[in-house]
C-alpha positions in Angstrom: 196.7 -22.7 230.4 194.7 -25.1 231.8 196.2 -25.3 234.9 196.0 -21.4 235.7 192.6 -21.8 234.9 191.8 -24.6 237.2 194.2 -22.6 239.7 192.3 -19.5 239.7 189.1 -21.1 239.8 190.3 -23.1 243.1 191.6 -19.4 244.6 188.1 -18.1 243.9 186.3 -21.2 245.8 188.9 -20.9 248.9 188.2 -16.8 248.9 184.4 -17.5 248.9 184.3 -20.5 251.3 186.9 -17.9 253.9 184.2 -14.9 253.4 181.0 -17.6 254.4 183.2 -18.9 257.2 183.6 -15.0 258.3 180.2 -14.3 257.8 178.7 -17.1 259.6 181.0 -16.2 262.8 179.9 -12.1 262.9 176.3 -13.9 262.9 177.4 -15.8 265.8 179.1 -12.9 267.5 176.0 -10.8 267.5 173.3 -14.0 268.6 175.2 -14.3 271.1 174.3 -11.1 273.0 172.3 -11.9 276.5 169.1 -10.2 274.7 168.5 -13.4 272.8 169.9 -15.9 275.4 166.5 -17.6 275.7 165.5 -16.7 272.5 164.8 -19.3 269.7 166.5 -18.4 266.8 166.9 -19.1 263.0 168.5 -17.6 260.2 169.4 -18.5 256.9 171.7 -16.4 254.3 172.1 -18.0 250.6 172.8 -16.5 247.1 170.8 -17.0 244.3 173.3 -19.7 243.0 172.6 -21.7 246.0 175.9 -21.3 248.0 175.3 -20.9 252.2 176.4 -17.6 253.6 175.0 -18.2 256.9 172.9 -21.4 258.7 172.0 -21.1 262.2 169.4 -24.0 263.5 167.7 -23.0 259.9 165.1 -26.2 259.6 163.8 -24.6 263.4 159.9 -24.3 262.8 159.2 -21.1 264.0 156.2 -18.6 264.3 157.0 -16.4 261.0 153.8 -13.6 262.1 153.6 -11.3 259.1 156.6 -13.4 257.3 153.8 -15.3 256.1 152.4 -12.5 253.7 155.9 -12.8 251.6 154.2 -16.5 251.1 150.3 -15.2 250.4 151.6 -12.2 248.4 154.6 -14.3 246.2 151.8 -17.0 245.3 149.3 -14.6 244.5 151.1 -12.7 242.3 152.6 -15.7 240.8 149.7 -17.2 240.1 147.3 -14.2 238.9 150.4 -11.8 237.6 150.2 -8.1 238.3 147.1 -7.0 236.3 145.2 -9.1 238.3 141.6 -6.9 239.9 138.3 -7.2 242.0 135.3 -7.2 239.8 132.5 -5.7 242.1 129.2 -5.7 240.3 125.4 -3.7 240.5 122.5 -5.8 239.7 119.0 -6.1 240.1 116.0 -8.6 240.5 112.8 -7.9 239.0 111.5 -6.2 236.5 112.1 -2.3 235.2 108.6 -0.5 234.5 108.4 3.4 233.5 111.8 4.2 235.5 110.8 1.9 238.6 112.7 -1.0 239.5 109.9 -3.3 241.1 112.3 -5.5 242.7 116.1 -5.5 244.7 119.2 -3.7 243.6 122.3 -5.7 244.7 126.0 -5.0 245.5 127.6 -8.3 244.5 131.1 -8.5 245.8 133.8 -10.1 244.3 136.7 -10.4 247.2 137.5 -6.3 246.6 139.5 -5.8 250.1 139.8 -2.0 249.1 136.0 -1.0 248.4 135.4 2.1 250.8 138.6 2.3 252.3 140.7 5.1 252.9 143.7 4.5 251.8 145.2 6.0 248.8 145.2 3.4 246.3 141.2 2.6 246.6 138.4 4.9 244.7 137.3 7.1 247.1 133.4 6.1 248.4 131.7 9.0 245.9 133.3 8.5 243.5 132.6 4.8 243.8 129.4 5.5 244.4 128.6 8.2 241.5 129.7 5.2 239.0 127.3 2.7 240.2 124.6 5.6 240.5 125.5 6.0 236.7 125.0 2.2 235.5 121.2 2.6 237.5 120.4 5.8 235.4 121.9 4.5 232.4 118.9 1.4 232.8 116.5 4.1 233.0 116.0 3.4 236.6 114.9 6.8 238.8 113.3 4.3 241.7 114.0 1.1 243.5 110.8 -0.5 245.1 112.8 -3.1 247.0 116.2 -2.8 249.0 119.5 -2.0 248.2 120.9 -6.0 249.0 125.0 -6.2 249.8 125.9 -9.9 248.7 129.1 -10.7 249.9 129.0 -14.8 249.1 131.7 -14.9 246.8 134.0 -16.1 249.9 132.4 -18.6 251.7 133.1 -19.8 255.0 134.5 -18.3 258.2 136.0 -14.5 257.5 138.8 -15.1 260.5 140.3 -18.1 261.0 139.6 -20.5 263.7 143.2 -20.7 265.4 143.2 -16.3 265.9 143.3 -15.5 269.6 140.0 -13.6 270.8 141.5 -10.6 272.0 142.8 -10.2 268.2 139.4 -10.7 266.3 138.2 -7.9 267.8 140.8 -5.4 266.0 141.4 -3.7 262.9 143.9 -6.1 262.3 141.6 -9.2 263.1 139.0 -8.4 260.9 138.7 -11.5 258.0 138.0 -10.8 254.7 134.1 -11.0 253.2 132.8 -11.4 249.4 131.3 -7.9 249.9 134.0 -5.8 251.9 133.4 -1.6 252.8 136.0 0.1 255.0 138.0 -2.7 255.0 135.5 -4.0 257.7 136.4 -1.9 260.4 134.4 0.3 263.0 136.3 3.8 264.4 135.9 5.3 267.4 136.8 8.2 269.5 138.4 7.7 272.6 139.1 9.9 275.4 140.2 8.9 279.1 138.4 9.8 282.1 139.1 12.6 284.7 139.9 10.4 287.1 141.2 6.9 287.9 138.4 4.1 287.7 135.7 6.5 285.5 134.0 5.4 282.9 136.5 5.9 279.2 134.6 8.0 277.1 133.8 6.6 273.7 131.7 7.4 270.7 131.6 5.5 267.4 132.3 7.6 264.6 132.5 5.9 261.0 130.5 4.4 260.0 127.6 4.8 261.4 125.8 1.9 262.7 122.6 2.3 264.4 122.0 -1.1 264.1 124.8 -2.0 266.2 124.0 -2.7 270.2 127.7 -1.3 271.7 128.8 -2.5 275.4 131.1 -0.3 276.8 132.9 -1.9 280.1 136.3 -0.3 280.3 138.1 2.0 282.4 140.4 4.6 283.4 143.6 3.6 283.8 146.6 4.6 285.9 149.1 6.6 284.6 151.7 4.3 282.5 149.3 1.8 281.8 148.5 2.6 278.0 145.5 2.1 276.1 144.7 -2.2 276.7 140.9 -1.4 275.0 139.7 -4.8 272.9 136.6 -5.5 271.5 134.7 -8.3 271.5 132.0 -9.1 268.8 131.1 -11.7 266.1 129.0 -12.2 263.5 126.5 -14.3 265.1 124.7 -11.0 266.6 125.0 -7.3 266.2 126.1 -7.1 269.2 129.9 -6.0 270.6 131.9 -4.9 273.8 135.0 -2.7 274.6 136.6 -3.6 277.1 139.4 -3.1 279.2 141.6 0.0 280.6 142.5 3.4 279.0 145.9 5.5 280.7 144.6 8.9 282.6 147.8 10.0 280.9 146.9 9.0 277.2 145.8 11.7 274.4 142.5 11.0 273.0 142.7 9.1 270.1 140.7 6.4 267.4 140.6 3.4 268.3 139.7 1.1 264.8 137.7 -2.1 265.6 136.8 -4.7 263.5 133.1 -4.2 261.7 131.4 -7.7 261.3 128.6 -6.7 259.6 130.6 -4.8 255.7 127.9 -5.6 253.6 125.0 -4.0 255.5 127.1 -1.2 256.4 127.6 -0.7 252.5 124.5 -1.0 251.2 123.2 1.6 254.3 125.6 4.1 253.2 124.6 3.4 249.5 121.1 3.4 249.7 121.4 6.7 251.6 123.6 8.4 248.6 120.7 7.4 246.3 118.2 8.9 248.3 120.1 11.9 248.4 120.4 11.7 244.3 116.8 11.4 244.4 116.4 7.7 243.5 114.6 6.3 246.7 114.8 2.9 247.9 113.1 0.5 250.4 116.9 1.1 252.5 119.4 -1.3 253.0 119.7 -5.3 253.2 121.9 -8.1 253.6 121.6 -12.2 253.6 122.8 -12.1 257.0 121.1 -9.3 259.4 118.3 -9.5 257.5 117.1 -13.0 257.7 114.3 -13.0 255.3 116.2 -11.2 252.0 115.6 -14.2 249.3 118.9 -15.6 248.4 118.4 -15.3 244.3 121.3 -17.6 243.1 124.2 -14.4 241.6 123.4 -16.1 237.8 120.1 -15.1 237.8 120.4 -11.8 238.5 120.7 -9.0 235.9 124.0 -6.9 235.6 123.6 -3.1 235.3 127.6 -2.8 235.4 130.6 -3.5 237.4 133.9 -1.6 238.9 137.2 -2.7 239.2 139.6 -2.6 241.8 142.9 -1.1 242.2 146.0 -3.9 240.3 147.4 -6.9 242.4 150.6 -5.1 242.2 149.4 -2.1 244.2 147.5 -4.0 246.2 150.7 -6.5 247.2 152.7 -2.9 247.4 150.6 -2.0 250.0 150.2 -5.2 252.2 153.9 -5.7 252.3 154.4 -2.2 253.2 152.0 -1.5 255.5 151.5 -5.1 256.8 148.0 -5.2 256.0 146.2 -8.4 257.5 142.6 -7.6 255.7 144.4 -7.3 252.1 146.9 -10.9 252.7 143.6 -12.9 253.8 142.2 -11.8 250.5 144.7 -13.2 248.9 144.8 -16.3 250.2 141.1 -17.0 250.0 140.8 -15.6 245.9 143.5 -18.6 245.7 141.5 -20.8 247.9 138.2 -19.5 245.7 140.0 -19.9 242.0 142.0 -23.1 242.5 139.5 -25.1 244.4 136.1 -23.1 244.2 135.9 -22.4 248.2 137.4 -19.7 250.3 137.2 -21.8 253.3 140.5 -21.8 254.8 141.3 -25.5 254.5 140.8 -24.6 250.9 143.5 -22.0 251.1 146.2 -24.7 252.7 145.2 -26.4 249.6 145.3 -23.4 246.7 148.5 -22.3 248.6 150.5 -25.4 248.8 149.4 -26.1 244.6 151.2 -22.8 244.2 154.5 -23.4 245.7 154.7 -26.5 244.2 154.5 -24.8 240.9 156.9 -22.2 241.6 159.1 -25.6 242.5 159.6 -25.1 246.2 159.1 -28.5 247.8 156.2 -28.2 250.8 156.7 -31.9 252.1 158.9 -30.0 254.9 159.7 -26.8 256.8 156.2 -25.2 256.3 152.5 -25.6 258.3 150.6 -23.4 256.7 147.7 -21.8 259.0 146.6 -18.4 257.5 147.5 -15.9 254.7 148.5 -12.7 257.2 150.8 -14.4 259.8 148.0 -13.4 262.7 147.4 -17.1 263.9 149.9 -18.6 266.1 149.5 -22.1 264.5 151.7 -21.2 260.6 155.3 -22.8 261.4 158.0 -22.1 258.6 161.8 -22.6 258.3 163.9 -19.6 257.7 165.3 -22.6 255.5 161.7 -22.6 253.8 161.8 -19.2 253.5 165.2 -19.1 251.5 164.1 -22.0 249.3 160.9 -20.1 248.4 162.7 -16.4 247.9 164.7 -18.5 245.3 161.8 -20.1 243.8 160.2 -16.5 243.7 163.5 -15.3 241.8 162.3 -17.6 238.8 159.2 -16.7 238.8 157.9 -14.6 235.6 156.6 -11.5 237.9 159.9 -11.7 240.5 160.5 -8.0 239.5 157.0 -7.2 240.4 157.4 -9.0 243.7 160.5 -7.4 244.3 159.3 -4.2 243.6 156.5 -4.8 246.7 158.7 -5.0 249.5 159.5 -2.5 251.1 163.5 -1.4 252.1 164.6 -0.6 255.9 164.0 3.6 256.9 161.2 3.4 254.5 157.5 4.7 255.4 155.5 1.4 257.1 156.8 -1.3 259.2 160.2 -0.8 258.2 160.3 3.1 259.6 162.8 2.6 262.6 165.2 0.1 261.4 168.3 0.5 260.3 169.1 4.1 261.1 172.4 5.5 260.8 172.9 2.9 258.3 173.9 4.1 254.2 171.4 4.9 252.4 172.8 3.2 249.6 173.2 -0.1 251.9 169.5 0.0 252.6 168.4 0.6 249.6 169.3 -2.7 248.2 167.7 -4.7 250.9 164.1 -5.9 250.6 162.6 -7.3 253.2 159.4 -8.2 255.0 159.1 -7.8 258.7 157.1 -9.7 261.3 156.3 -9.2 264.8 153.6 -10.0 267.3 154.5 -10.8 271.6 158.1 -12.6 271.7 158.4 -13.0 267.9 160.7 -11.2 265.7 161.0 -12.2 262.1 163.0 -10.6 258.6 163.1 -12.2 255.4 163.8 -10.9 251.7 166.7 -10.5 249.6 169.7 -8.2 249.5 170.4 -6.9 246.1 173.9 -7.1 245.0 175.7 -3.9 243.8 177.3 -5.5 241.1 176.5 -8.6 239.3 173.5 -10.9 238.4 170.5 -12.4 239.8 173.3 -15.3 241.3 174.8 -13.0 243.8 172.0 -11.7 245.4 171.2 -12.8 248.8 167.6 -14.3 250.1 168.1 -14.6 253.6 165.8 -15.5 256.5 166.5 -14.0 260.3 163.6 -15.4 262.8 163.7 -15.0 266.5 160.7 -16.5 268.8 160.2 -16.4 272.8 162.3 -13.3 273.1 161.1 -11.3 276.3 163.9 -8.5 275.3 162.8 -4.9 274.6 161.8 -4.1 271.3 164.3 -1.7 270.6 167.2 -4.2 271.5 165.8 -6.8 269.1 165.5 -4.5 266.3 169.1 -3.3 267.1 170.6 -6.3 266.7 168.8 -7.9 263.8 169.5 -5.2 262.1 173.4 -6.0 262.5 172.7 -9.1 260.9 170.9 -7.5 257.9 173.5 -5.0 257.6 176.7 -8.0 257.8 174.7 -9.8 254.7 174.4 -6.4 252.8 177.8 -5.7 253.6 178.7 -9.3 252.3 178.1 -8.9 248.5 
């Protein structure tokens, strides 16, 4: 009996080893289209036991770009589980006398990246706004002698990292994360091309409004073909920004979302006008920045009138894994940054980040330079060997099927849209992945859920391609024959 055993066992191991051997050569087959001849590439393919499917240059370092929110959003949620939310809180200085607050009311933010935004899962902005208008009325307060004060201190330092290209901080998707955040810190505009060739793009800012904003408008019309290459330039150190650049004659008018780097003024403008239209007048809006003289009263000595909370981690994860959102993964990484080491600095988050991983048991003392929490700066390195290593570690951790549950499967709505198509929908319903691109770089890493069997059959698997000059569509194409050989493998 013992030696049936011990023969079947031995059968099993030779049938496994000959399907890794197969698998690793369609990898090869496919990598070794002229697309990706200069191309650096990893990948890694491992089950959750530990045995190698695939391993292709897997220690490479390699630019992961949004890769790196599976790390920001794994910790996160590891760390603060799925319940985790934003407190944001009203308050006042002063004193209350007959219905008149003779002093400031102040919109103390507490990291909530959602506060005023559009999307679906955040309060909308009246509604938001008819709460804290309650918890002022409740105090007996029916006018505000001072201003309406947005402190957004709980995240110190720098909101964008150092390392992000200039071009980039100028974007929706460059704008860094502030204690006090409203429209996830972004400026709209309309945009419309000229009639002709070399005049003048029209734009007009549209939300929000922003009057004390100075915009420089040096851009043109573009020749046919030449697409919309409008960037803004700004920073915090004045309220000052520029577009500039070219528009195509042949594009449709359109919004163009900039980055805003002034949140908490904007908020407490737009609040301090909703009073005022609820009859409770203030002295109008003020922050600790724009407005240099606005006393900063240390946050413990001022009194609560009530506080809101934001949306769960979960949905908040759910939606920066599905929609790549840079503003929500920076927020992650500087509450851990904040909570494990009391700063939000960003040298801070290396530090919060790294305490993590180590927790969750993934060893950091190679394959990993951590830079940022989004994937936007061009100086985070990772392994798809990392990234396999951590995936496991994620497997073990108590929320896995939370995290799991955040990524987002190829055809689905978001980043994942155009991959995969003509592939089963059963097929690409068990993968979970998280895509990342920026210029030359390529990146998809999750797991592939087995359609029979336990957590030790499922695949975490790492594909990363960097310096690849071939159209986007080609890339996509073929890295989606690798996803679709690992799926087809268990």
């Amino acid at each position: 009996m013992k030696h049936k055993i011990a023969t079947i066992l031995t059968a099993i191991l030779i049938c496994q080893a000959a399907g890794a051997q197969s698998l690793q050569q369609s990898i090869e087959a496919i990598i070794s289209d002229p697309a990706l001849s200069e191309a650096t590439i990893g990948i890694c393919a491992r089950t959750g036991d530990g045995r190698t499917l695939a391993d292709i240059e897997s220690d490479n370092m390699i630019l992961p770009a949004s890769n790196m929110k599976l790390i920001s959003t794994g910790t996160a949620l590891h760390r603060f589980g799925p319940d985790h939310q934003y407190i944001t809180k009203i308050a006042h200085d002063g004193q209350i006398e007959q219905g008149v607050l003779k002093g400031n009311l102040w919109i103390i933010g507490g990291g909530d990246p959602t506060t005023g935004s559009n999307d679906s899962i955040a309060t909308p902005r009246e509604q938001l706004f008819a709460q804290w208008e309650k918890f002022i009325r409740d105090a007996g307060i029916r006018r505000i002698e001072g201003n309406v004060i947005g402190d957004g201190r709980y995240f110190d330092g720098m909101p964008e990292h150092p390392g992000w290209q200039w071009s980039d901080i100028g974007t929706y998707y460059g704008s860094g994360p502030t204690g006090l955040m409203f429209y996830e810190n972004t400026q709209s505009f309309r945009v419309s091309a000229g009639k002709t060739v070399g005049d003048p793009v029209n734009i007009v800012p549209s939300f929000p409004e922003a009057p004390w904003m100075e915009f420089r408008y040096n851009c043109t019309t573009g020749n046919a073909g030449t697409g919309d290459q409008l960037y803004m330039y700004a920073s915090d150190l004045s309220p000052v920004a520029e577009i500039r650049g070219t528009f195509g004659i042949d594009r449709a008018a359109k919004r163009l979302d900039c980055t805003n780097k002034f949140p908490e003024y904007t908020l407490a403008s737009y609040f301090a006008d909703y009073l005022q239209s609820k009859g409770i007048f203030t002295g109008g809006p003020a922050d600790l920045r724009l407005c240099t003289g606005t006393e900063a009263i240390p946050t413990e000595e001022l009194t609560t009138l009530g506080s809101t909370l934001s949306p769960t981690l979960k949905r908040i994860i759910f939606e920066t894994n599905h929609k790549s959102n840079n503003l929500y993964a920076e927020t992650l990484a500087k509450t851990l940054g904040k909570t494990l080491t009391g700063s939000a600095c960003y040298d801070s988050t290396y530090v919060a980040m790294e305490a993590v991983l180590k927790d969750l048991g993934t060893d950091t003392s190679y394959g990993i330079q951590i830079s940022d929490g989004s994937g936007l700066s061009r100086m985070n390195y990772v392994s798809p060997d990392f990234f396999c290593r951590f995936l496991t570690s994620m497997m073990a951790s108590p929320h896995f099927e939370d995290y799991i549950y955040t990524l987002p499967s190829p055809g689905s709505n978001g980043t994942l849209s155009a991959n995969m198509k003509g592939s089963p929908e059963e097929m690409k319903a068990r993968i979970k992945v998280k895509s990342g691109s920026m210029g030359g770089v390529r990146c998809y890493s999750g797991y592939i859920i087995p359609t029979e069997g336990c957590k030790d059959e499922t695949i975490v698997f790492s594909i990363m391609v960097n310096n690849c000059t071939a159209p986007t569509w080609k890339l996509r194409q073929l890295l989606d024959k690798i996803m679709a050989a690992f799926a087809a493998a268990n």
